[in-house]
LOKEZA-289048 format. One record per residue (C-alpha): residue number from 1; z, x, y. Coordinates in steps of 0.25 Angstrom, whole numbers. Example, Ala and Ser with C-alpha at 12.3 -4.5 7.8 and 13.67 -1.06 7.14 Angstrom:
BEGIN
(1; (31; 49; -18)),
(2; (29; 55; -4)),
This chain:
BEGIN
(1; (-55; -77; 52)),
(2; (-42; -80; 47)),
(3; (-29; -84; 59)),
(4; (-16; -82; 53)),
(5; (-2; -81; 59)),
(6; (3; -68; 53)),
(7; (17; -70; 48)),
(8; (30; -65; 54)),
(9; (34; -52; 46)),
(10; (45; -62; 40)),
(11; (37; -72; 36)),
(12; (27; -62; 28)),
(13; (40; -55; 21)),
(14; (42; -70; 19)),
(15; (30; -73; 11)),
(16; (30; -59; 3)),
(17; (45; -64; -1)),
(18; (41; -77; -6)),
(19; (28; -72; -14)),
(20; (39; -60; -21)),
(21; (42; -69; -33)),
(22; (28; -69; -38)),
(23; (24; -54; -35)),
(24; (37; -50; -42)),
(25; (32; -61; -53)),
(26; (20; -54; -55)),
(27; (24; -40; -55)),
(28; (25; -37; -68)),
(29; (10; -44; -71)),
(30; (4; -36; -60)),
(31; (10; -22; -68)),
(32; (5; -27; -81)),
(33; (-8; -31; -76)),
(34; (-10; -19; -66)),
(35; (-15; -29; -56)),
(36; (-8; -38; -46)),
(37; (-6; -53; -51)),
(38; (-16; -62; -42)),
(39; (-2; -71; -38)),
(40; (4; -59; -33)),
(41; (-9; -57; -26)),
(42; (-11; -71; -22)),
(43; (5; -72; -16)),
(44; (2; -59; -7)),
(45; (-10; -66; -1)),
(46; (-2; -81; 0)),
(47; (7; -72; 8)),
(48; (0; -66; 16)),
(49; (5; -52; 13)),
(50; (-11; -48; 10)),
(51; (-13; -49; 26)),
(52; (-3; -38; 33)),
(53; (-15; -29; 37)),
(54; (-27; -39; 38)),
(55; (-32; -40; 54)),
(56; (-26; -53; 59)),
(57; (-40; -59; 63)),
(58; (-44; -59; 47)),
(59; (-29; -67; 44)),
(60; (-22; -54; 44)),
(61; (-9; -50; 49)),
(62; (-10; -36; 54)),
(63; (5; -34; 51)),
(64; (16; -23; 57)),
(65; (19; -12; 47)),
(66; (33; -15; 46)),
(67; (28; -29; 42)),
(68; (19; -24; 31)),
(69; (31; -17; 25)),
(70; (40; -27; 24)),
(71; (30; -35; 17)),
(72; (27; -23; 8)),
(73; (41; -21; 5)),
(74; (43; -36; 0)),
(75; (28; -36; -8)),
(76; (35; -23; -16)),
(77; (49; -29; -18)),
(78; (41; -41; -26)),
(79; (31; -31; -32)),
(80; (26; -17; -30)),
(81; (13; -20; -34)),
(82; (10; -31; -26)),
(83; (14; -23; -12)),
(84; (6; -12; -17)),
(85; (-6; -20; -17)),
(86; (-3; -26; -4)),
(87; (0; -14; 3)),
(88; (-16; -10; -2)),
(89; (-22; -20; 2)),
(90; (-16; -20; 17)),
(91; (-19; -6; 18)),
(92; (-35; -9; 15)),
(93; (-33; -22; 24)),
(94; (-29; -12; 35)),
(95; (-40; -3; 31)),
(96; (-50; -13; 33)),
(97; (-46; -17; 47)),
(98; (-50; -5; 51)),
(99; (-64; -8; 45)),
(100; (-78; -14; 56)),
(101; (-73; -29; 59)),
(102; (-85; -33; 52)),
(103; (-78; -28; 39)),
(104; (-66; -34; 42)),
(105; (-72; -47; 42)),
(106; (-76; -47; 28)),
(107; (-64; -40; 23)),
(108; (-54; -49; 28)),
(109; (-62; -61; 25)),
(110; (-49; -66; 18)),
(111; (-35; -60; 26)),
(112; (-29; -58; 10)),
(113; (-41; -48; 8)),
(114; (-37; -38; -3)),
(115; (-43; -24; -1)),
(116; (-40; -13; -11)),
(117; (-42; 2; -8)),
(118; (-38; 14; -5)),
(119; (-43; 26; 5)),
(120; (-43; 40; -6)),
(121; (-59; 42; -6)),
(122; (-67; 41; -19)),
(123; (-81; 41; -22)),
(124; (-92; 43; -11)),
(125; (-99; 36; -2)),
(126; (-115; 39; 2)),
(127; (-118; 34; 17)),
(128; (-130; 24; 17)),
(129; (-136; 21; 31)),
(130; (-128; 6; 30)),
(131; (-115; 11; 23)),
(132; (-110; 20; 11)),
(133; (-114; 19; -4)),
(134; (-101; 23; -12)),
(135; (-96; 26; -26)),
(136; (-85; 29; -31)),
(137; (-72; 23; -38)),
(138; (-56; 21; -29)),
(139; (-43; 20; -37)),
(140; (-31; 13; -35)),
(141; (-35; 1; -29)),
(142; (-23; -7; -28)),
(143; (-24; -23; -27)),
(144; (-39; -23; -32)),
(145; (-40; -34; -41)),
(146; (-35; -41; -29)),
(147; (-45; -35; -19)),
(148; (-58; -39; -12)),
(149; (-60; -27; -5)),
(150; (-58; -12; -6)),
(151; (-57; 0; 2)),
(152; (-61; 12; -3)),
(153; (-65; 27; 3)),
(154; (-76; 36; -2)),
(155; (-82; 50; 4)),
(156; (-95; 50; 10)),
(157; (-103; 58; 19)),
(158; (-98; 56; 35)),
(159; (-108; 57; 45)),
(160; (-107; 70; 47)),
(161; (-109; 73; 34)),
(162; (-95; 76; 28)),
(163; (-89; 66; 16)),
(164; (-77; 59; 23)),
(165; (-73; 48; 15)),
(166; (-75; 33; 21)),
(167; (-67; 22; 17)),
(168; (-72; 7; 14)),
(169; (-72; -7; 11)),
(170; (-79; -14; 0)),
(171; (-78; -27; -10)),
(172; (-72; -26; -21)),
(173; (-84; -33; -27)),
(174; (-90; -19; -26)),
(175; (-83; -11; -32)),
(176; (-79; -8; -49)),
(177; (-66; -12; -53)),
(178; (-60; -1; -62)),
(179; (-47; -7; -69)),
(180; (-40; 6; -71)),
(181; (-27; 2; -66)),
(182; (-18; 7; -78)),
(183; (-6; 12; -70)),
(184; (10; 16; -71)),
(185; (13; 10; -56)),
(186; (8; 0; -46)),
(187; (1; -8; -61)),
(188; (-1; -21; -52)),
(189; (-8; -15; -42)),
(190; (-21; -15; -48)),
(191; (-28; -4; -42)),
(192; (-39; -2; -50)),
(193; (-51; 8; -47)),
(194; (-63; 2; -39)),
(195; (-77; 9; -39)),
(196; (-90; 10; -33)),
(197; (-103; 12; -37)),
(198; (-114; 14; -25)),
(199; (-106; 3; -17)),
(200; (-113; 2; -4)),
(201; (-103; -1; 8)),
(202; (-109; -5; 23)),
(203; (-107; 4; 33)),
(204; (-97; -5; 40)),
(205; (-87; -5; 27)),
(206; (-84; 8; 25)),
(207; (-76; 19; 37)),
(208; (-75; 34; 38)),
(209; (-62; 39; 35)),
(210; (-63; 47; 48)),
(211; (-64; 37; 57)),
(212; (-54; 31; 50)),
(213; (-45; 44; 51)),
(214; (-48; 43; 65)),
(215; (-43; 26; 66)),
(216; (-58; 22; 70)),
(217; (-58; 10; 62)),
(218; (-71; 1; 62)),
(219; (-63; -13; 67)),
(220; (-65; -17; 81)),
(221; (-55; -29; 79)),
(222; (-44; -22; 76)),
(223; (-44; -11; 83)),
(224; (-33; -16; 93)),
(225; (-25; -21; 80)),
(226; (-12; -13; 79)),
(227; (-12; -17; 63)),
(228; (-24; -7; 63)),
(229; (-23; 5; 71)),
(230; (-16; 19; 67)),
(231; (-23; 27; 56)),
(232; (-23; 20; 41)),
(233; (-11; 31; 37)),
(234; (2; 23; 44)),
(235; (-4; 9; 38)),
(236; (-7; 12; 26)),
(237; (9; 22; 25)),
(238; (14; 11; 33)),
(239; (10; -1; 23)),
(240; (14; 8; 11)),
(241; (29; 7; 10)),
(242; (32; -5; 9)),
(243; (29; -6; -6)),
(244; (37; 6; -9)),
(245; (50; 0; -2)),
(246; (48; -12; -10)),
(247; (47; -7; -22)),
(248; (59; -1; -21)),
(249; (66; -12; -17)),
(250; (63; -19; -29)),
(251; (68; -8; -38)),
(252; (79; -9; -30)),
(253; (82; -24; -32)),
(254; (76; -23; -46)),
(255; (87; -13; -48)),
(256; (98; -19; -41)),
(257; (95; -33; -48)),
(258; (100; -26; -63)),
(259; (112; -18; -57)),
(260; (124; -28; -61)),
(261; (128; -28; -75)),
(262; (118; -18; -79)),
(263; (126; -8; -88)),
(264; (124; 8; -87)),
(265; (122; 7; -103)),
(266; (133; 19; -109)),
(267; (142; 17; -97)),
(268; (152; 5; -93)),
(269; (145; 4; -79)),
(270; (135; -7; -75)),
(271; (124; -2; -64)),
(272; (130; -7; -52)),
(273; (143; 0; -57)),
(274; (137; 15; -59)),
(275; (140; 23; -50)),
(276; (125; 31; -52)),
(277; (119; 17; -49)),
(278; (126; 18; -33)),
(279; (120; 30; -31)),
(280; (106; 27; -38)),
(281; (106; 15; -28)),
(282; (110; 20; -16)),
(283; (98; 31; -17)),
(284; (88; 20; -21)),
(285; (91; 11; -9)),
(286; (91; 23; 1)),
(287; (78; 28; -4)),
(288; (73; 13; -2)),
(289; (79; 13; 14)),
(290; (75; 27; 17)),
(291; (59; 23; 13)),
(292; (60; 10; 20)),
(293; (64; 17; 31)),
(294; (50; 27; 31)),
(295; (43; 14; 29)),
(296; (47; 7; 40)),
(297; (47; 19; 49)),
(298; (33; 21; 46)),
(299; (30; 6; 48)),
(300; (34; 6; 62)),
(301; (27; 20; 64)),
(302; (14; 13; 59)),
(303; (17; 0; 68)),
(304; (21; 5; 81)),
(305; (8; 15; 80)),
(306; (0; 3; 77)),
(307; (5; -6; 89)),
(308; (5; 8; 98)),
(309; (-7; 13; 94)),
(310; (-1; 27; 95)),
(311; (-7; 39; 87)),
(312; (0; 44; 77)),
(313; (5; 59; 75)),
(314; (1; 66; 62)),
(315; (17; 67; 58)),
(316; (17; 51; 60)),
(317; (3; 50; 50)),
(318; (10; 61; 41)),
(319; (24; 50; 42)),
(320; (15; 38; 38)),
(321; (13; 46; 24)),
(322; (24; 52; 23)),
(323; (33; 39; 24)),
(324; (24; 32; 16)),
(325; (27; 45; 4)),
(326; (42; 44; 7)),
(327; (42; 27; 6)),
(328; (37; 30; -8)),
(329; (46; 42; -14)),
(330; (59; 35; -9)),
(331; (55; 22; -17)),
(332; (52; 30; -26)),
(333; (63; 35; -27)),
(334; (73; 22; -27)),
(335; (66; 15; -36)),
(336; (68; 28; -45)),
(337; (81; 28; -43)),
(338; (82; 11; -46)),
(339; (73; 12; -57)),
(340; (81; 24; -64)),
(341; (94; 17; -63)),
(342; (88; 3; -68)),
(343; (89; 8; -84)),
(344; (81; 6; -95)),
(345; (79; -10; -94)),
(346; (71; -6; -79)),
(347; (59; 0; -88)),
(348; (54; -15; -94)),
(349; (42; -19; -88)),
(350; (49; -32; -82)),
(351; (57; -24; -75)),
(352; (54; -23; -59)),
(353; (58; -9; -58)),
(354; (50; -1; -68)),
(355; (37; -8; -61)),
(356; (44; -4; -48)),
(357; (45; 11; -51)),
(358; (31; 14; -58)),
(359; (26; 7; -44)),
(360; (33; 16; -36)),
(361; (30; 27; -42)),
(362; (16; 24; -41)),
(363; (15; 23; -28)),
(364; (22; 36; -25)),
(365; (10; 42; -31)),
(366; (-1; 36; -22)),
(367; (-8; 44; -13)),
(368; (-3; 38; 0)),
(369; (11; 37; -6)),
(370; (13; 51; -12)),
(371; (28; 56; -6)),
(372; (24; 70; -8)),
(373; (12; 72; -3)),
(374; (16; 64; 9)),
(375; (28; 72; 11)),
(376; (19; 84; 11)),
(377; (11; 78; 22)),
(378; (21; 76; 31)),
(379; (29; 89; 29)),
(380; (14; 98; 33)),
(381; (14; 88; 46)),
(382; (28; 91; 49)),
(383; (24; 106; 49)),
(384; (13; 105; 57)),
(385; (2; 105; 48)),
(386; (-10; 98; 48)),
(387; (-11; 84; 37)),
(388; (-19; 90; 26)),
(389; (-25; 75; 23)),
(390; (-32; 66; 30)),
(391; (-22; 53; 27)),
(392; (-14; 53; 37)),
């Protein structure tokens, strides 16, 4: 197993700054070719960026929330995409920490292990006496050309009988690759459908989402890790805002890098002149401090439960989603607001801000991101009602 000295948070911002020239380079390649370009890939492992959640005895860094979303912010200021895939991949790497040590050991063979996935059930699952037989197919898995692993989540029949959905981790090698990845936003992404056909998985790589509800994981080694306890809803909100603040900094710098000398055609002001363009910033950049500050709050929420290992309440469960909702309607919003007030010329495809805008807006509609449905969610804690789902 891989010893490394796990970089200061200066020092890893450090490296994601120097590797921005060539994600922003490839951007536009990654969009056209609705995958990520291998250098981009290949500069987020020489980084090290790949490594936030991998456990430290495999070469990991097992690093703080607030670290993880600085690092996002800077991976999204160069290239949307690019943070998007890295956010995916950290969130199975935590998945897979929680997985028998055994596992582990083959999974993290390589700390810059890629591992696609998601956790919405599809398919099923029939229970063999050494594991699960499953088939199926799983959509949007973000970074899979880049991926050597996948976690996936199908239903089967629990040992009392009732169909619970179990989640689980297989080689890419074994699954179908369907390329259907014809999108709006999020085009370098990649994520493509994976399926399965009467894919046997052993008993020890796959876990019931009940026990997992419950945070009785399969590691023994790191049980004690802070990195790994708390249920998977603050890590996986926590690690997800990054990419929106970042993006929304980039509209804002694209934006702001065109402002001087760029005329208000059919009037005799230039941008930075207009009086509507002082108010159309100002909004933008609050937007932008207020969901930084939900971002950040729910980081140190997520770290000081991890370090404490203090349960958390329902109303801080129902926060975790509805922070990560409101991080993604307010950049939403400024890069609305930027993207509006860029003109005409913003809607080439070499400009940054139109890419910006169809990535935003395409994250906004993901299941864990939705502002809506999370907002709901919180307001029926607030009242006193039961969740009615069990992601939380």
């Amino acid at each position: 197993m891989e010893v490394v000295k796990i970089p200061s948070r200066a020092e890893l911002l450090q490296r994601v700054a120097d590797i921005g020239p060539v994600l922003r380079a490839n951007a536009l390649w990654g969009d056209q070719h609705q995958r990520l370009a291998d250098e981009a890939v290949e500069a987020m492992i020489d980084a090290g960026v790949l490594r936030v959640l991998v456990p430290t005895q495999y070469g990991g860094y097992e690093s703080d929330m607030q670290t993880i979303l600085d690092v996002d912010i800077a991976l999204a200021r160069a290239d949307g995409a690019s943070a998007f895939c890295a956010t995916a991949w950290w969130a199975q790497c935590w998945a897979v920490a929680h997985f028998p040590d055994s596992v582990q050991d083959e999974v993290f063979a390589s700390p810059d292990v890629r591992i696609c996935g998601t956790l919405v059930p599809n398919g099923k699952g029939e229970i063999t006496k050494d594991g699960v037989v499953v088939s199926g197919e799983w959509g949007f898995n973000s970074g899979a050309w880049h991926s050597q692993w996948k976690v996936l989540s199908t239903f089967a029949l629990n040992p009392a009988g009732e169909i619970e959905p179990i989640a689980a981790v297989v080689p890419m090698s074994d699954l179908e690759i369907v390329d259907d990845w014809d999108v709006a936003g999020l085009r370098a992404t990649g994520s493509i459908t994976l399926a399965a056909r009467d894919m046997f998985i052993p008993r020890e790589r796959f876990q019931w989402m009940s026990d997992v509800a419950r945070q009785e994981y399969g590691s023994t080694r790191n049980a004690d890790s802070p990195c790994y306890r708390g249920p998977i809803i603050g890590v996986l909100s926590a690690i997800n805002t990054g990419e929106k603040i970042g993006l929304a900094q980039a509209a804002r710098e694209a934006f702001f890098e065109r402002i001087h000398g760029r005329p208000i055609h059919h009037t005799s002001y230039t941008q930075a002149e207009w009086p509507v363009t002082h108010v159309q910033v100002a909004e933008a950049d609050l937007k932008i401090d207020e969901a930084e500050y939900h971002a950040r709050r729910l980081a140190a929420l997520v770290d000081d439960k991890n370090l404490s290992n203090e349960p958390y309440s329902i109303r801080e469960r129902a926060y975790c989603r509805v922070a990560v909702g409101r991080v993604s309607q307010l950049c939403y919003e400024a890069v609305d607001i930027y993207t509006l007030a860029s003109g005409a010329g913003s809607i080439y495809s070499s400009m940054p801000i139109q890419r910006i805008q169809r990535d935003i807006q395409a994250i906004n509609v993901h299941a864990l991101n939705m502002p809506i449905k999370n907002l709901e969610l919180y307001g029926r804690v607030l009242c006193g009602l039961e969740p009615n789902t069990f992601f939380i």
